[in-house]
Predicted model as a PDB file, atoms N, CA, C, CB and O in Angstrom, pLDDT in the B-factor column:
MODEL        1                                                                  
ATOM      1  N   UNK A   1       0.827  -1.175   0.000  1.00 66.00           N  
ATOM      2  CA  UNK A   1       0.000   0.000   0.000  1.00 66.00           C  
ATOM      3  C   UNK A   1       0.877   1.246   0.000  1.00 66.00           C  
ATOM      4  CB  UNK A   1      -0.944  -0.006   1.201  1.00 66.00           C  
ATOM      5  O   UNK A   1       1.991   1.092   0.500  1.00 66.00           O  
ATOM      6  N   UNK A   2       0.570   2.463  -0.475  1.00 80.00           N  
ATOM      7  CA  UNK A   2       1.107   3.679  -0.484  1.00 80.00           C  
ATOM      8  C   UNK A   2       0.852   4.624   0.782  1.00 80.00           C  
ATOM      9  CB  UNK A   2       0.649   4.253  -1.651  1.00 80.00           C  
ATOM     10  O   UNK A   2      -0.154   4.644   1.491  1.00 80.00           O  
ATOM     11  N   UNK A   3       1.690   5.187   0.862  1.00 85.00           N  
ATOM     12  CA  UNK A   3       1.670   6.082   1.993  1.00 85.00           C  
ATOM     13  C   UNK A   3       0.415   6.956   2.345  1.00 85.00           C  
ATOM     14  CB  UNK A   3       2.730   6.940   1.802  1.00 85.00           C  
ATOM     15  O   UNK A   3      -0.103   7.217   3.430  1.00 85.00           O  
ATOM     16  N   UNK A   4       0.047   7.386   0.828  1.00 86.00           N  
ATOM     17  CA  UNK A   4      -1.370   7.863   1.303  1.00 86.00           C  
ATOM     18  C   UNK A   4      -2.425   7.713   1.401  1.00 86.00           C  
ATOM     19  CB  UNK A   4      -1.673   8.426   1.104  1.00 86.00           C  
ATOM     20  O   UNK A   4      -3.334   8.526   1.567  1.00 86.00           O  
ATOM     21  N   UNK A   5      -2.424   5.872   1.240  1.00 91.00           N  
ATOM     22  CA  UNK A   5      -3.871   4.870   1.287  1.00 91.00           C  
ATOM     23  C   UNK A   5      -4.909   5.141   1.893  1.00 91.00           C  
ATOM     24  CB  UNK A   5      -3.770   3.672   1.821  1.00 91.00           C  
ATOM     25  O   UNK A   5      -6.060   5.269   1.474  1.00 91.00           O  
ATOM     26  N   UNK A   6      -4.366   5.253   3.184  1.00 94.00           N  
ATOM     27  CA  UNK A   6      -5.344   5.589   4.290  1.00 94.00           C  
ATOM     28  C   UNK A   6      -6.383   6.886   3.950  1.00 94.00           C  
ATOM     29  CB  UNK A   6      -4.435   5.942   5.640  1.00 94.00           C  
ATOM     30  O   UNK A   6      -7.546   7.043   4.323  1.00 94.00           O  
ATOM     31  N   UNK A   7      -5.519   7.771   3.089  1.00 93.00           N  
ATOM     32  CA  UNK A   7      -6.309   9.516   2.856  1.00 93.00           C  
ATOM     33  C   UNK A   7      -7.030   8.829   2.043  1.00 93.00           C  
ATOM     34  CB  UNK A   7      -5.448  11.156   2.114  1.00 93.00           C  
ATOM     35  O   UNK A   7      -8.056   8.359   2.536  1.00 93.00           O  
ATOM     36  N   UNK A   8      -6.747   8.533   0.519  1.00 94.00           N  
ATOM     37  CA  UNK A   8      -7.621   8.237   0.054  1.00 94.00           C  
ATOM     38  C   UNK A   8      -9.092   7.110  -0.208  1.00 94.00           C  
ATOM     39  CB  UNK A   8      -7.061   8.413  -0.389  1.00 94.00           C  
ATOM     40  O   UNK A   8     -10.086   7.079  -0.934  1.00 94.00           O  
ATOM     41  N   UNK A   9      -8.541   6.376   0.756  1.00 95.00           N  
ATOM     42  CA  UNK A   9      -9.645   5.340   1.479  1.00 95.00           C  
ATOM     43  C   UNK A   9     -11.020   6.059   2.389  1.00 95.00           C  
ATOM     44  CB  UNK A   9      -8.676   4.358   2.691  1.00 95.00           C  
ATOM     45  O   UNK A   9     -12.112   5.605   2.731  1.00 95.00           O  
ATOM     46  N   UNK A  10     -10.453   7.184   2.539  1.00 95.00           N  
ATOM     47  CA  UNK A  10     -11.430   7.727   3.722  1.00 95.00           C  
ATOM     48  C   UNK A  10     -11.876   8.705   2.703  1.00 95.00           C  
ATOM     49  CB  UNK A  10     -10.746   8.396   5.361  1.00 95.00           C  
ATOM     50  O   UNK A  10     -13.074   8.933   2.876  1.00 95.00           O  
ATOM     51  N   UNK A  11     -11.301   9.486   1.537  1.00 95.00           N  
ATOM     52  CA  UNK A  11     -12.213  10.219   0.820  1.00 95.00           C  
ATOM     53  C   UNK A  11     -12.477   9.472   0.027  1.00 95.00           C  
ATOM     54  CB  UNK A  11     -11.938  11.352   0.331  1.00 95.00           C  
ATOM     55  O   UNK A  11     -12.147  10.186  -0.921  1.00 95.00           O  
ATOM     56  N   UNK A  12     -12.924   8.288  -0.581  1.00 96.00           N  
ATOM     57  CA  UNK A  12     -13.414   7.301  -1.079  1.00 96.00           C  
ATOM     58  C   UNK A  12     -14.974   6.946  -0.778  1.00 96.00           C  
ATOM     59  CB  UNK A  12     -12.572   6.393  -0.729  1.00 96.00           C  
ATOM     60  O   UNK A  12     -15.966   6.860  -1.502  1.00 96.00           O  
ATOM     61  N   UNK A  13     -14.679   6.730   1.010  1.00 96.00           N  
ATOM     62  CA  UNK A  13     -15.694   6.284   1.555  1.00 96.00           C  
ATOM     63  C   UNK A  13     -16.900   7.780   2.036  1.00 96.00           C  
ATOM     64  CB  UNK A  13     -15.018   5.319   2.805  1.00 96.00           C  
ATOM     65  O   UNK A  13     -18.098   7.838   2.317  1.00 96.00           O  
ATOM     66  N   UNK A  14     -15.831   8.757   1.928  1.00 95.00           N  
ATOM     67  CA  UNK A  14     -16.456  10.622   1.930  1.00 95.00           C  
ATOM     68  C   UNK A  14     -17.385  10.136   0.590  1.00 95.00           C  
ATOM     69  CB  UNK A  14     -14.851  12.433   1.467  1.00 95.00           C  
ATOM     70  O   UNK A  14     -18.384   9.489   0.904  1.00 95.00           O  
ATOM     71  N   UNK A  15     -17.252  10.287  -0.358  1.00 95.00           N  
ATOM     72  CA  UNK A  15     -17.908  10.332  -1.560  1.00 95.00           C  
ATOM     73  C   UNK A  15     -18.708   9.214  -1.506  1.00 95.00           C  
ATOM     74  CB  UNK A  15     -17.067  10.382  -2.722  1.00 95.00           C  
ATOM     75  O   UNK A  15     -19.195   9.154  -2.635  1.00 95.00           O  
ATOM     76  N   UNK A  16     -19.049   8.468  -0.982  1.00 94.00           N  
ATOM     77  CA  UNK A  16     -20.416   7.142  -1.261  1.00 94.00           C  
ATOM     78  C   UNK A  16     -20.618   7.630  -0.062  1.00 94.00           C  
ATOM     79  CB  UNK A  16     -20.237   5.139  -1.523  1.00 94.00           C  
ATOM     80  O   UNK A  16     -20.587   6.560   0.547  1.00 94.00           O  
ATOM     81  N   UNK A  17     -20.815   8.480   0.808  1.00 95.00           N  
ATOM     82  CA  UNK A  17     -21.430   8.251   2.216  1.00 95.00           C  
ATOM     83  C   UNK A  17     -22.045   9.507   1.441  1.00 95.00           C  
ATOM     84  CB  UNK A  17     -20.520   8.223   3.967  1.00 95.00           C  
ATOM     85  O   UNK A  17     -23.267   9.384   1.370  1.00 95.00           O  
ATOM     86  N   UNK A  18     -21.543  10.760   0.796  1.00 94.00           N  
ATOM     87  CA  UNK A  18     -22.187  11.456   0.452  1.00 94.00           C  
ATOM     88  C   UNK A  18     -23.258  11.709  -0.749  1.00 94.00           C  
ATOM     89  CB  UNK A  18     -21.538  11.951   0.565  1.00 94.00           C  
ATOM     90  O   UNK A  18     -24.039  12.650  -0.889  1.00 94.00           O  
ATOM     91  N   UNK A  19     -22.965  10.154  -1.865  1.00 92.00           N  
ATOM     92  CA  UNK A  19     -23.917  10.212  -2.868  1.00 92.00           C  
ATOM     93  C   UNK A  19     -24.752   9.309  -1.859  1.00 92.00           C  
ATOM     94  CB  UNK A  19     -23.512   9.685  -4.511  1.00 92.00           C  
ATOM     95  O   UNK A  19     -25.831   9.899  -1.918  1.00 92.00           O  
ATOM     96  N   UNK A  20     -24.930   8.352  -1.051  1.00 92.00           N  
ATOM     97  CA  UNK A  20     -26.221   7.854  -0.106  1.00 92.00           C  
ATOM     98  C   UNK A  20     -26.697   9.112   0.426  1.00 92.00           C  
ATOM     99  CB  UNK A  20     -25.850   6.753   1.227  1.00 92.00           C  
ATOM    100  O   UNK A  20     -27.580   9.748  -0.149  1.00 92.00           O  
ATOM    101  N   UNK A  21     -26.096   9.540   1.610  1.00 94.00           N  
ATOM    102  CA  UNK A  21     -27.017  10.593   2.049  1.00 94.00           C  
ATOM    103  C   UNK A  21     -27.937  11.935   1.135  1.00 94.00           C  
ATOM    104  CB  UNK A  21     -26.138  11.191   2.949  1.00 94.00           C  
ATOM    105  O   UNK A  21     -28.763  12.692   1.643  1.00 94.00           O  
ATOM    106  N   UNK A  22     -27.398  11.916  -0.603  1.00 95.00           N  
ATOM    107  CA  UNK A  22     -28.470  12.772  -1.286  1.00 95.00           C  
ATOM    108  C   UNK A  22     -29.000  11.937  -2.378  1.00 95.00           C  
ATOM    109  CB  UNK A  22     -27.915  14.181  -1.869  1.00 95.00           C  
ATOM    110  O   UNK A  22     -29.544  12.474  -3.343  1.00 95.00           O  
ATOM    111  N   UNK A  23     -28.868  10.554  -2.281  1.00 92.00           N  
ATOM    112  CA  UNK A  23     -30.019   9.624  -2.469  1.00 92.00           C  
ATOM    113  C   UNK A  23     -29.740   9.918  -4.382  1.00 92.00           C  
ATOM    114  CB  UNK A  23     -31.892  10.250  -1.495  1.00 92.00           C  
ATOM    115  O   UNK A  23     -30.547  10.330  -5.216  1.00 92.00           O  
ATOM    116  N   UNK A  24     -28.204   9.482  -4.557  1.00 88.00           N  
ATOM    117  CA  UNK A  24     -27.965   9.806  -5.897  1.00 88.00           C  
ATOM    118  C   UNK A  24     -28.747   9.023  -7.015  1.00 88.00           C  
ATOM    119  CB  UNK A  24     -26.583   9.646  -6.092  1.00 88.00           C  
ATOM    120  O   UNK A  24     -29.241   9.401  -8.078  1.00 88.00           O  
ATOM    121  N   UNK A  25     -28.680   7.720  -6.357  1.00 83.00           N  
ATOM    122  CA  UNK A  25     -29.008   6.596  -7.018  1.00 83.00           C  
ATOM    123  C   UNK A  25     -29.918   5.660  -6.605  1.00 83.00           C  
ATOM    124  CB  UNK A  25     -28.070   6.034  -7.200  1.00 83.00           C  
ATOM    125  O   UNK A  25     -30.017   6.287  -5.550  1.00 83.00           O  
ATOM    126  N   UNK A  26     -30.687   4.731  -6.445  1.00 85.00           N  
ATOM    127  CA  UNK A  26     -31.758   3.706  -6.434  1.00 85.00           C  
ATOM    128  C   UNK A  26     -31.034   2.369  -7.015  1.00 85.00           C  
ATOM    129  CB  UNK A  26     -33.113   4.205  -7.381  1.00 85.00           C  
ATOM    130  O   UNK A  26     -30.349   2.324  -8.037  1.00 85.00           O  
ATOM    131  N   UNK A  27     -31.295   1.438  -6.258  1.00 85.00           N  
ATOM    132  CA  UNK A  27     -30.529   0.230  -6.738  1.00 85.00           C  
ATOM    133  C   UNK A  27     -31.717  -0.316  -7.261  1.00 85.00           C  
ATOM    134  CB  UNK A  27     -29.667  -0.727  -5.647  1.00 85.00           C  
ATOM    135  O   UNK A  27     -32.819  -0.156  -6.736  1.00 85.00           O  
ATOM    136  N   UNK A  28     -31.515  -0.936  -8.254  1.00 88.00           N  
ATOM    137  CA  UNK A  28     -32.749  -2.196  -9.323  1.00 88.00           C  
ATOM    138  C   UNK A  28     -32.587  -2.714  -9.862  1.00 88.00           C  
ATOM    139  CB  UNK A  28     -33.611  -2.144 -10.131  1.00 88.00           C  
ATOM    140  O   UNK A  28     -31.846  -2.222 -10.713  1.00 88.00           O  
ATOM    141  N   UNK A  29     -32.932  -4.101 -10.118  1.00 92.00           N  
ATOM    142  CA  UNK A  29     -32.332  -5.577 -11.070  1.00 92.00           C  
ATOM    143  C   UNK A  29     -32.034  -4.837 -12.269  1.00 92.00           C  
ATOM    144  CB  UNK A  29     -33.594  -7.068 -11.477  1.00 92.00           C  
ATOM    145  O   UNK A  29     -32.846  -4.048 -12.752  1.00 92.00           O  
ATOM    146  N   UNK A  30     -30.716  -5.099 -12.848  1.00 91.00           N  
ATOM    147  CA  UNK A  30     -30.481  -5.036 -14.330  1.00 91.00           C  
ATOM    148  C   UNK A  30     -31.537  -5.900 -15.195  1.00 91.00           C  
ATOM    149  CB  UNK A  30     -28.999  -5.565 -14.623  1.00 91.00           C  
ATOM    150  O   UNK A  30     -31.700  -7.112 -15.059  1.00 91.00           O  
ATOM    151  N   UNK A  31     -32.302  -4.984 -16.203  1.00 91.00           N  
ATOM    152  CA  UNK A  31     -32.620  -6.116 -17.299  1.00 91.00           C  
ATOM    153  C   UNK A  31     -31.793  -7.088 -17.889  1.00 91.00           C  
ATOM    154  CB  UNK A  31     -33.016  -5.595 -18.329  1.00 91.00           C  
ATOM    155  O   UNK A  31     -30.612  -6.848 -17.638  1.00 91.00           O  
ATOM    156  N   UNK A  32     -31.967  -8.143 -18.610  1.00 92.00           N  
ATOM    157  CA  UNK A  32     -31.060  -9.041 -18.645  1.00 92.00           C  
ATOM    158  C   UNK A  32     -30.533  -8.273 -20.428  1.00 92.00           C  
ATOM    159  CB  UNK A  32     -31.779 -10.897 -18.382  1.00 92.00           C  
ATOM    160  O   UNK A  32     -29.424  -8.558 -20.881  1.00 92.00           O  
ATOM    161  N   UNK A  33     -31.290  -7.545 -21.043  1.00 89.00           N  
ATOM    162  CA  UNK A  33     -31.476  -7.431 -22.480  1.00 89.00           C  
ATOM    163  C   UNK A  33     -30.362  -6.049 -22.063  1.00 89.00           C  
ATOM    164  CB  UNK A  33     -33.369  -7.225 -23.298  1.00 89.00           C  
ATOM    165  O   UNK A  33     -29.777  -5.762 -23.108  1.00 89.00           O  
ATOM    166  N   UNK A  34     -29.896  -5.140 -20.929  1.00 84.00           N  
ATOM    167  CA  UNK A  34     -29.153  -4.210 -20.649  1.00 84.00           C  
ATOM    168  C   UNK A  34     -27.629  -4.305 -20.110  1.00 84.00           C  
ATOM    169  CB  UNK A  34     -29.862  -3.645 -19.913  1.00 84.00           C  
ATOM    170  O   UNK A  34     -27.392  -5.131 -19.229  1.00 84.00           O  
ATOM    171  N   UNK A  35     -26.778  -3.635 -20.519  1.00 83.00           N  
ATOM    172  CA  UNK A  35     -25.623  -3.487 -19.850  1.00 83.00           C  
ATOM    173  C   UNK A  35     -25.202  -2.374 -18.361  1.00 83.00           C  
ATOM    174  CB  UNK A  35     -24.891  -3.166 -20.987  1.00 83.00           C  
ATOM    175  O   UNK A  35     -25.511  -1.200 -18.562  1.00 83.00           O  
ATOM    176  N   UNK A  36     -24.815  -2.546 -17.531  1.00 83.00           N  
ATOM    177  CA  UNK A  36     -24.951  -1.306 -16.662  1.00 83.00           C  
ATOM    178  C   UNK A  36     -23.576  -0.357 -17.097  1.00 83.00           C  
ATOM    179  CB  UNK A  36     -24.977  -1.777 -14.864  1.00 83.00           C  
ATOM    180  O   UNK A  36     -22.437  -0.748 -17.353  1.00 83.00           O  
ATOM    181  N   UNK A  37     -24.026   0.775 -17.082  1.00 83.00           N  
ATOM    182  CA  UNK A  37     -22.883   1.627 -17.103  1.00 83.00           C  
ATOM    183  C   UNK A  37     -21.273   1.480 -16.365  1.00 83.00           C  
ATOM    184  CB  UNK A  37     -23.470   2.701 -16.615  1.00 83.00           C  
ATOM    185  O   UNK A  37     -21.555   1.151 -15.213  1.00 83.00           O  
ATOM    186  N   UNK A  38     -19.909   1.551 -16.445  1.00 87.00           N  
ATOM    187  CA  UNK A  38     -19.308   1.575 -16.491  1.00 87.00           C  
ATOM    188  C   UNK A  38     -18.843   2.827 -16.016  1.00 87.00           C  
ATOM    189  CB  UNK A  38     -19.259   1.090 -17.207  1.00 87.00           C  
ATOM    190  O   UNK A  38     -19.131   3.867 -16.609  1.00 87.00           O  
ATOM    191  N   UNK A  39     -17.855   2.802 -14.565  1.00 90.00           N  
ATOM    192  CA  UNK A  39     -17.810   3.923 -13.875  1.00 90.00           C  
ATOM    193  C   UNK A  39     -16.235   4.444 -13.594  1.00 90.00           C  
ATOM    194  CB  UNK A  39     -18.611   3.651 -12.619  1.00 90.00           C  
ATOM    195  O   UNK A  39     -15.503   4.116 -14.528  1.00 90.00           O  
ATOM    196  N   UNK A  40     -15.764   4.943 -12.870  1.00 92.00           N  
ATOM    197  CA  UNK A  40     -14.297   4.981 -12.262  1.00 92.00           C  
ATOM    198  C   UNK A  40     -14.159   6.419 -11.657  1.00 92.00           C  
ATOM    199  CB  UNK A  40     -13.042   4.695 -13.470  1.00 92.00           C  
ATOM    200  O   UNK A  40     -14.560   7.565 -11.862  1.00 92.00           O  
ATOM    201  N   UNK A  41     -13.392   5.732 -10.822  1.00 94.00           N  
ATOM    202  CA  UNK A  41     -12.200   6.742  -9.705  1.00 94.00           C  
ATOM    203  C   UNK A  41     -11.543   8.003 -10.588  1.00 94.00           C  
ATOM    204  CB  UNK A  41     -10.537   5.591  -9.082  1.00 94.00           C  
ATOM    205  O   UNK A  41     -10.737   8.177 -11.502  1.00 94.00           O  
ATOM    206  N   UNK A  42     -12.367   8.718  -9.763  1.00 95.00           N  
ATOM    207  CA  UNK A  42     -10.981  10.329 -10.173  1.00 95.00           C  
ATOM    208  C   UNK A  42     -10.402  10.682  -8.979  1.00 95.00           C  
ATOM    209  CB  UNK A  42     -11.712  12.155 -10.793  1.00 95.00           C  
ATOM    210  O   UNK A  42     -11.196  10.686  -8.038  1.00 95.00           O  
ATOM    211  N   UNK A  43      -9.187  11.001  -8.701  1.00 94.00           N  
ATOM    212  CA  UNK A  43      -8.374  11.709  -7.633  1.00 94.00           C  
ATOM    213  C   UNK A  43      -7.984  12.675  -7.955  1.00 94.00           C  
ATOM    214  CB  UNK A  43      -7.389  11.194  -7.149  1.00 94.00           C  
ATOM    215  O   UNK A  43      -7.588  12.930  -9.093  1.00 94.00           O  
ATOM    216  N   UNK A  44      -8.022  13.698  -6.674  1.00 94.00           N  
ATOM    217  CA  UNK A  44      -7.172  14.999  -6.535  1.00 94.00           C  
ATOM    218  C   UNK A  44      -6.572  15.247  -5.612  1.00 94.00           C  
ATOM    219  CB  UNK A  44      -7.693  16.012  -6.623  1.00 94.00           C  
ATOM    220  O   UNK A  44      -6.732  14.611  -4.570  1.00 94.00           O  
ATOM    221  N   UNK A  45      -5.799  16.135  -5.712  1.00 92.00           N  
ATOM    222  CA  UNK A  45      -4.946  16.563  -3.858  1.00 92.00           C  
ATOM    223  C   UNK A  45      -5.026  17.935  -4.584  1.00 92.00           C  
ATOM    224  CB  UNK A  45      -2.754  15.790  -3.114  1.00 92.00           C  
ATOM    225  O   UNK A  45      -4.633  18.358  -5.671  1.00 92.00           O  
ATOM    226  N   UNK A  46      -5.809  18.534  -3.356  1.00 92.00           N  
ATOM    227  CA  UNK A  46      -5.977  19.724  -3.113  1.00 92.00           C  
ATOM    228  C   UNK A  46      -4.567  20.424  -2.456  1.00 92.00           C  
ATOM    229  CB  UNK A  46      -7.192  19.757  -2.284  1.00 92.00           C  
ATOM    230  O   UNK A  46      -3.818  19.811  -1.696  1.00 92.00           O  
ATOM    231  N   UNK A  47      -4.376  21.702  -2.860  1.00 91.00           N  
ATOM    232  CA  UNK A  47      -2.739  22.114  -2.180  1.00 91.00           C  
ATOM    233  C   UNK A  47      -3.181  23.500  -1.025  1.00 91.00           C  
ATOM    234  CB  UNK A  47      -1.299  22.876  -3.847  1.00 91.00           C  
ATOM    235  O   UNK A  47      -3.812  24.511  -1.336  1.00 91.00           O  
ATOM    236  N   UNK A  48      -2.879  23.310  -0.283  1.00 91.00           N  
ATOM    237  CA  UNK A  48      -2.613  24.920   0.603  1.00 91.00           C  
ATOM    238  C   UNK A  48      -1.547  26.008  -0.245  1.00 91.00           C  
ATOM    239  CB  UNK A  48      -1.680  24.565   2.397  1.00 91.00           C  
ATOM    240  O   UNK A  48      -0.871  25.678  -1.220  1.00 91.00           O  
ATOM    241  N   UNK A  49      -1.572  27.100   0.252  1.00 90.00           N  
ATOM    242  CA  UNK A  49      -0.389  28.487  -0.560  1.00 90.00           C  
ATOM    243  C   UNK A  49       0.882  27.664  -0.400  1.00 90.00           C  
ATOM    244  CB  UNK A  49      -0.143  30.433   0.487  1.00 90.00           C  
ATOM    245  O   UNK A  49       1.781  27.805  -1.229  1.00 90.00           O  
ATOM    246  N   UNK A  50       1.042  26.622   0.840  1.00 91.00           N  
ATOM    247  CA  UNK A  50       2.823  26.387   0.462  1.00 91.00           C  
ATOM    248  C   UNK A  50       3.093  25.188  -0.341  1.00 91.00           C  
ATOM    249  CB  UNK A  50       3.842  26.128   1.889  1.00 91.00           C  
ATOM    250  O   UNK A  50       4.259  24.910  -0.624  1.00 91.00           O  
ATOM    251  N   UNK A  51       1.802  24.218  -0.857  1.00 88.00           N  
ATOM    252  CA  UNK A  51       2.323  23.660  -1.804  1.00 88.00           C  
ATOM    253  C   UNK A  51       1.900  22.560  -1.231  1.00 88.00           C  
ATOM    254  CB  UNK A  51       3.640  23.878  -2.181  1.00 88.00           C  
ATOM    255  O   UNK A  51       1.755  21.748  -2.145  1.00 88.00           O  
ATOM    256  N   UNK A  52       1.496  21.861   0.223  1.00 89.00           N  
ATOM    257  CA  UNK A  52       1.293  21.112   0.681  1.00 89.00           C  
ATOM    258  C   UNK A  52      -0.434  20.472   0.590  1.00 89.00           C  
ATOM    259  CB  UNK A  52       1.901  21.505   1.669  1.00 89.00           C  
ATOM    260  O   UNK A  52      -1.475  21.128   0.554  1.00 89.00           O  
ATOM    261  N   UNK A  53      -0.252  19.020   0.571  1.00 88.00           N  
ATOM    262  CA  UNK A  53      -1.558  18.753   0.253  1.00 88.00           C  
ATOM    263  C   UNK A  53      -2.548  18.693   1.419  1.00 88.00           C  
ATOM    264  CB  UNK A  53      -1.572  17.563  -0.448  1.00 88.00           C  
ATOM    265  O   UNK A  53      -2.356  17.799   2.243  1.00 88.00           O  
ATOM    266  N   UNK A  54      -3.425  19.397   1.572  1.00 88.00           N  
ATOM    267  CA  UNK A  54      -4.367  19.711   2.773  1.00 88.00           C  
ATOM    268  C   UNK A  54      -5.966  18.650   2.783  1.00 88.00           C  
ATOM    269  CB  UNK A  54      -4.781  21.577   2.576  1.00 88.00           C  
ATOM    270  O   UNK A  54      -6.566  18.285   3.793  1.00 88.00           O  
ATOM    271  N   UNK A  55      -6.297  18.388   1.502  1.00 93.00           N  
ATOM    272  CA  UNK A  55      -7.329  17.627   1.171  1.00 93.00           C  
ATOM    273  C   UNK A  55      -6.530  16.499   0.396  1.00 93.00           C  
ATOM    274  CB  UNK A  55      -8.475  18.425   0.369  1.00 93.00           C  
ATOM    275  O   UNK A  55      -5.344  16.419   0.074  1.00 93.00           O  
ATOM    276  N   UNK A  56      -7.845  15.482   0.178  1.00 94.00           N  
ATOM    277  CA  UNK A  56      -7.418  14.221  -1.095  1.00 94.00           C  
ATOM    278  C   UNK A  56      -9.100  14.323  -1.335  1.00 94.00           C  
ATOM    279  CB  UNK A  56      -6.518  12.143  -0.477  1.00 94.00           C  
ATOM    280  O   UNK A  56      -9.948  14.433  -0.449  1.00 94.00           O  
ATOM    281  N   UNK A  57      -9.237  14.278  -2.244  1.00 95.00           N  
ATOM    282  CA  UNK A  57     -10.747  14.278  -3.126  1.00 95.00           C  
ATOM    283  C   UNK A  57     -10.797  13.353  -3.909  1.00 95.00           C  
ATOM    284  CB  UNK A  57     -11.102  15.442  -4.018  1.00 95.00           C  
ATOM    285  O   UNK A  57      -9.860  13.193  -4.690  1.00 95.00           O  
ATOM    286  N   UNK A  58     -12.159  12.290  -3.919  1.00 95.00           N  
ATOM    287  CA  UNK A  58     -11.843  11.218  -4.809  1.00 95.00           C  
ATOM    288  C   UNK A  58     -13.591  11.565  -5.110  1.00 95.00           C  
ATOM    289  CB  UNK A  58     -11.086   9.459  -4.124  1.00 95.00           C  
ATOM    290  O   UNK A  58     -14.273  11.982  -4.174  1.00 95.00           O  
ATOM    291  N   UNK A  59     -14.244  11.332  -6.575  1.00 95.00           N  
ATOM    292  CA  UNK A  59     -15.005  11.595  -7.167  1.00 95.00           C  
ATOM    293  C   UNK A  59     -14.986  10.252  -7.743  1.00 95.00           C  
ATOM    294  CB  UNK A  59     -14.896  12.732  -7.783  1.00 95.00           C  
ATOM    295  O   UNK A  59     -13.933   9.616  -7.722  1.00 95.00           O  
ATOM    296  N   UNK A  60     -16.411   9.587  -8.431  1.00 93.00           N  
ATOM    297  CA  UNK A  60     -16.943   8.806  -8.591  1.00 93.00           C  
ATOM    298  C   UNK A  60     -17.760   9.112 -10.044  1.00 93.00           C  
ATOM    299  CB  UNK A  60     -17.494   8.570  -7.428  1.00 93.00           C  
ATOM    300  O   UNK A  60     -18.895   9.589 -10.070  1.00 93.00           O  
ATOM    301  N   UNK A  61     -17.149   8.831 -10.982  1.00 90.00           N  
ATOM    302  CA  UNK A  61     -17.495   9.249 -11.686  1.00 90.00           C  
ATOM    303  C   UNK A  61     -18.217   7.614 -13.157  1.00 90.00           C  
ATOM    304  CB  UNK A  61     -16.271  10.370 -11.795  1.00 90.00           C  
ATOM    305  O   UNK A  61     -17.807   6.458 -13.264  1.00 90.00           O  
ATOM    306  N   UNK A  62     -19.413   8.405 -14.011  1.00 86.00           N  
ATOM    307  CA  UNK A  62     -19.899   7.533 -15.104  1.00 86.00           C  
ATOM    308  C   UNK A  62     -18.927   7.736 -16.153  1.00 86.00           C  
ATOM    309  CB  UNK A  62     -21.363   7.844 -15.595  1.00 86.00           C  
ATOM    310  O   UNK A  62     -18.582   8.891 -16.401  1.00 86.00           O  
ATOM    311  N   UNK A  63     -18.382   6.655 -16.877  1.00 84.00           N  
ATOM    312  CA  UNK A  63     -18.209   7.178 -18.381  1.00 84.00           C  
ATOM    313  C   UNK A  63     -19.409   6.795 -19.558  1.00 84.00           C  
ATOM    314  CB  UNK A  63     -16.766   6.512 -18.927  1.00 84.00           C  
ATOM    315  O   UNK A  63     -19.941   5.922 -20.245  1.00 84.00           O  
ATOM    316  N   UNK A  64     -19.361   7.950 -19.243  1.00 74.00           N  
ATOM    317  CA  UNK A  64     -20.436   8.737 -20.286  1.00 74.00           C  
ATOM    318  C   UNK A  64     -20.254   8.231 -22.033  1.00 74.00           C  
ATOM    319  CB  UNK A  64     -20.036  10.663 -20.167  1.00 74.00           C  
ATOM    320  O   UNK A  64     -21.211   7.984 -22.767  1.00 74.00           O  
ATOM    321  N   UNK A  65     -18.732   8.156 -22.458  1.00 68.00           N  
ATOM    322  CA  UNK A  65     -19.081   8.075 -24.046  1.00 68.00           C  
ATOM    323  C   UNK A  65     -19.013   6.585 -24.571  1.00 68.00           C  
ATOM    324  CB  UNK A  65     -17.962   9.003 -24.971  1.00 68.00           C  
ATOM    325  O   UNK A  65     -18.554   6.221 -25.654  1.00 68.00           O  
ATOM    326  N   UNK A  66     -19.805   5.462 -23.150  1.00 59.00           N  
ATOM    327  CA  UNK A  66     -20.081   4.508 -23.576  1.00 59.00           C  
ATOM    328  C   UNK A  66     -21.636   4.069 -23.933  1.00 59.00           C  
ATOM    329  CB  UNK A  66     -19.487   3.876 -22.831  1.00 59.00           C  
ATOM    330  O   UNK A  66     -22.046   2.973 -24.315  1.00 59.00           O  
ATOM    331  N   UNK A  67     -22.604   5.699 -23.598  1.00 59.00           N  
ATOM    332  CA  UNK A  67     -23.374   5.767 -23.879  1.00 59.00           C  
ATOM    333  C   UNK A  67     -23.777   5.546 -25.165  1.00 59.00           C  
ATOM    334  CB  UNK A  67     -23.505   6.437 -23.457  1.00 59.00           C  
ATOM    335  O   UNK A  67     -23.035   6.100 -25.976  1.00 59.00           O  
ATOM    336  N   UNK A  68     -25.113   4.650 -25.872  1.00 60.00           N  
ATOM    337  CA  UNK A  68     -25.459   4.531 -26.796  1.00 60.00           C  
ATOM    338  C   UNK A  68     -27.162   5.283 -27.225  1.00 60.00           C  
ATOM    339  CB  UNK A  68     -25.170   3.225 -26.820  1.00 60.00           C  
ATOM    340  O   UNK A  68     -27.625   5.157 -28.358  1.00 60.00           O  
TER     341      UNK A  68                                                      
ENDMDL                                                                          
END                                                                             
């Protein structure tokens, strides 16, 4: 594991605690005739004025241009 596992494990779990609590999504059987979308991890490190990283931001994101 990397040194900053732990940060980004916890803003990981920041971002699904926060798409539950505004009720982003609804879980429901896939049709069998459907594919489900296809998603992934974005990271950031936020910096303070001296350069140092003060946040880790991890976003949850769809890819979109597998849309048909």
């Amino acid at each position: 594991m990397g040194k900053n596992s732990k940060s980004w494990l916890e803003a990981m779990g920041s971002e699904l605690k926060s798409m539950e609590d505004n009720q982003v999504w609804n879980l429901v059987d896939l049709p069998t005739s459907s594919r489900a979308a296809d998603s992934k991890w974005v990271f950031q490190e936020k910096t303070d004025m001296d350069g140092n990283v003060s946040i880790y931001k991890a976003r949850l994101v769809a890819k979109g241009f597998r849309q048909v």
